[in-house]
C-alpha positions as CSV (number, residue, x, y, z in Angstrom):
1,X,59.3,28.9,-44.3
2,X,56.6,27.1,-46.2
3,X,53.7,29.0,-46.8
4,X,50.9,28.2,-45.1
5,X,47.1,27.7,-46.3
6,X,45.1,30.6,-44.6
7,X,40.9,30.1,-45.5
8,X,38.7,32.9,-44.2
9,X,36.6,31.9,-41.1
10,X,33.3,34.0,-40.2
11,X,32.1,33.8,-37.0
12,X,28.2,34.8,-36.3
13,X,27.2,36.0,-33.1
14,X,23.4,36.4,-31.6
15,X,22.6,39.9,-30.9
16,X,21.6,39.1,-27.5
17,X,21.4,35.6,-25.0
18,X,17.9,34.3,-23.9
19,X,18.8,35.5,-20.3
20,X,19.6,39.1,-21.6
21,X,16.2,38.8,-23.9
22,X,14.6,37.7,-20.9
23,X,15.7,40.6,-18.2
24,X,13.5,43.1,-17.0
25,X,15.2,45.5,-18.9
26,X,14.9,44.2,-22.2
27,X,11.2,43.2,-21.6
28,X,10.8,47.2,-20.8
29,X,12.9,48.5,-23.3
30,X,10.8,46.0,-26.1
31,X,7.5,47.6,-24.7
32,X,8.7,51.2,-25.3
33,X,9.2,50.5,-29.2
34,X,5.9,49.1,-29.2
35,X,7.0,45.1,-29.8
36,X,4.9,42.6,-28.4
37,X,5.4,41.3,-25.2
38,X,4.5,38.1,-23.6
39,X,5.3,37.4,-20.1
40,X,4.0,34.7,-17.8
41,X,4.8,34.2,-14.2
42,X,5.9,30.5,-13.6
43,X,4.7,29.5,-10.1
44,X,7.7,28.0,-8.1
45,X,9.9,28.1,-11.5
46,X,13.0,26.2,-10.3
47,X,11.9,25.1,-6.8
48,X,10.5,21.9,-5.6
49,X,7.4,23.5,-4.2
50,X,5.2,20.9,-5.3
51,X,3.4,19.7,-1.8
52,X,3.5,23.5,0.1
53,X,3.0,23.7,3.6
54,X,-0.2,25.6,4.8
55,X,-0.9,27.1,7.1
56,X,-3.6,24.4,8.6
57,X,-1.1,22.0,7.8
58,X,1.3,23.3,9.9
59,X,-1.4,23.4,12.7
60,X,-2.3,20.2,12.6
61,X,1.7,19.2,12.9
62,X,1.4,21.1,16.2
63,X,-1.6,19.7,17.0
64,X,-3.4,21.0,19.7
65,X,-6.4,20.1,21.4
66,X,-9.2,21.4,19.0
67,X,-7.3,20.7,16.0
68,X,-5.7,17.4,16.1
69,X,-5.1,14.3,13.6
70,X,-7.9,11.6,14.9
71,X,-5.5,8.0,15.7
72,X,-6.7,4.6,15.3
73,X,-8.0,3.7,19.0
74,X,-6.5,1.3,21.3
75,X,-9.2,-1.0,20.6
76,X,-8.7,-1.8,16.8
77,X,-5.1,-2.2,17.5
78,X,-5.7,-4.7,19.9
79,X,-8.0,-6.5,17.5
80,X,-5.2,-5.7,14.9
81,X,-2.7,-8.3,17.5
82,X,-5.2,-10.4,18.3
83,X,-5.9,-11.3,14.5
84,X,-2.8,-11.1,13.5
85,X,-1.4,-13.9,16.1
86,X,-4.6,-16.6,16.4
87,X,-3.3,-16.5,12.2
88,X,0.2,-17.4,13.4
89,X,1.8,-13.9,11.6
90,X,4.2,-11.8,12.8
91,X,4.0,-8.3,12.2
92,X,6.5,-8.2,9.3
93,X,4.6,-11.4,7.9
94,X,1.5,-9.3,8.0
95,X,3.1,-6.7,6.4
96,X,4.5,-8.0,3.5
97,X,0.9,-9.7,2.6
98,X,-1.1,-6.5,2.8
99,X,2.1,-5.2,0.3
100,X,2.5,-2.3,3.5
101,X,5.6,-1.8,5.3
102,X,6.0,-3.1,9.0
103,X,5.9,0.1,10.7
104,X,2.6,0.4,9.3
105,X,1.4,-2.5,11.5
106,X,3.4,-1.5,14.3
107,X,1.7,2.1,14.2
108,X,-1.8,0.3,13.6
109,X,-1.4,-2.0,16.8
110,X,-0.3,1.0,19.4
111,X,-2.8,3.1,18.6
112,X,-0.2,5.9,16.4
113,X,-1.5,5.6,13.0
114,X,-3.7,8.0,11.4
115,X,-6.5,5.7,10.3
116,X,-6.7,5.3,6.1
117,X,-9.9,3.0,4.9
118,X,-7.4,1.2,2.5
119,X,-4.9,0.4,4.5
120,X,-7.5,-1.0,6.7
121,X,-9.4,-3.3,4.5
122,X,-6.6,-4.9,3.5
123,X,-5.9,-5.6,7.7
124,X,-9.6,-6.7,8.0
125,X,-9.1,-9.1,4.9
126,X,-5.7,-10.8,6.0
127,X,-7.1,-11.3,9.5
128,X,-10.7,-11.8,9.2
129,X,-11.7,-10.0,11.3
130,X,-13.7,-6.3,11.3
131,X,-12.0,-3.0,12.2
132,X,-14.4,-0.3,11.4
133,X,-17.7,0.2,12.2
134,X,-20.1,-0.9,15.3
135,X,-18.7,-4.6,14.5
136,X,-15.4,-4.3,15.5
137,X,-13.5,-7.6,16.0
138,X,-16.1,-9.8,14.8
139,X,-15.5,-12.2,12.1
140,X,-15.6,-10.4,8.3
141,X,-17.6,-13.2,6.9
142,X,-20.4,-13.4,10.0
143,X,-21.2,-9.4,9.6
144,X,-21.7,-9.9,5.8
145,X,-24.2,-12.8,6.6
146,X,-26.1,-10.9,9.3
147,X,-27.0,-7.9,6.7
């Protein structure tokens, strides 16, 4: 047989993994010698608990009749239609201009919506006409004029 080349080979080891450094354990074990010990508590370490549910939130998901969500009113989303079709749009075409989806609309014009100020200036603006306020369904450009 030919003889063969053999070249030393050191393997180093840790003396202990980060998971092992990290047990409760260890952590005591490192505070009985008298070794210094910082520990912090991550808050929802390794969970997507970034939006919790509360309890009011969970409340208001039930809502009952003292604690409810307050919905756009019949009224504005009659305006909402009215606008919407003397300007020849379609709810999708509406949509798309005020960069919202169409269920948005849709939720807006049956009275199901949960009424954000953004979302409805950007209505008032594409149809001209006033959702908020005393003034609603007048013309945006006659209640500026008459203040």
């Amino acid at each position: 047989m030919a003889e063969s080349d053999w070249d030393t080979v050191t393997v180093l080891r840790k003396k202990g993994s980060a998971a092992q450094a990290k047990s409760k354990q260890a952590v005591i074990a490192a505070q009985r010698k008298g070794e210094d010990v910082e520990t912090t508590k991550k808050w929802a370490a390794g969970q997507n608990k970034q939006h919790l549910v509360t309890k009011n939130t969970a409340k208001l998901d039930r809502e009952t009749e003292e604690l409810h969500h307050e919905r756009v009113t019949l009224e504005v989303g009659k305006v909402i239609q009215q606008g919407r079709q003397n300007k020849g749009l379609t709810q999708k075409d509406l949509a798309t201009k005020i960069n919202e989806k169409p269920q948005v609309i849709a939720d807006y014009e049956t009275g199901k919506a949960i009424p954000n100020n953004q979302v409805m200036g950007k209505i008032e603006r594409a149809i001209g006409l006033k959702l908020r306020g005393k003034d609603i369904g007048l013309p945006v450009d006659a209640v500026t004029k008459t203040k």
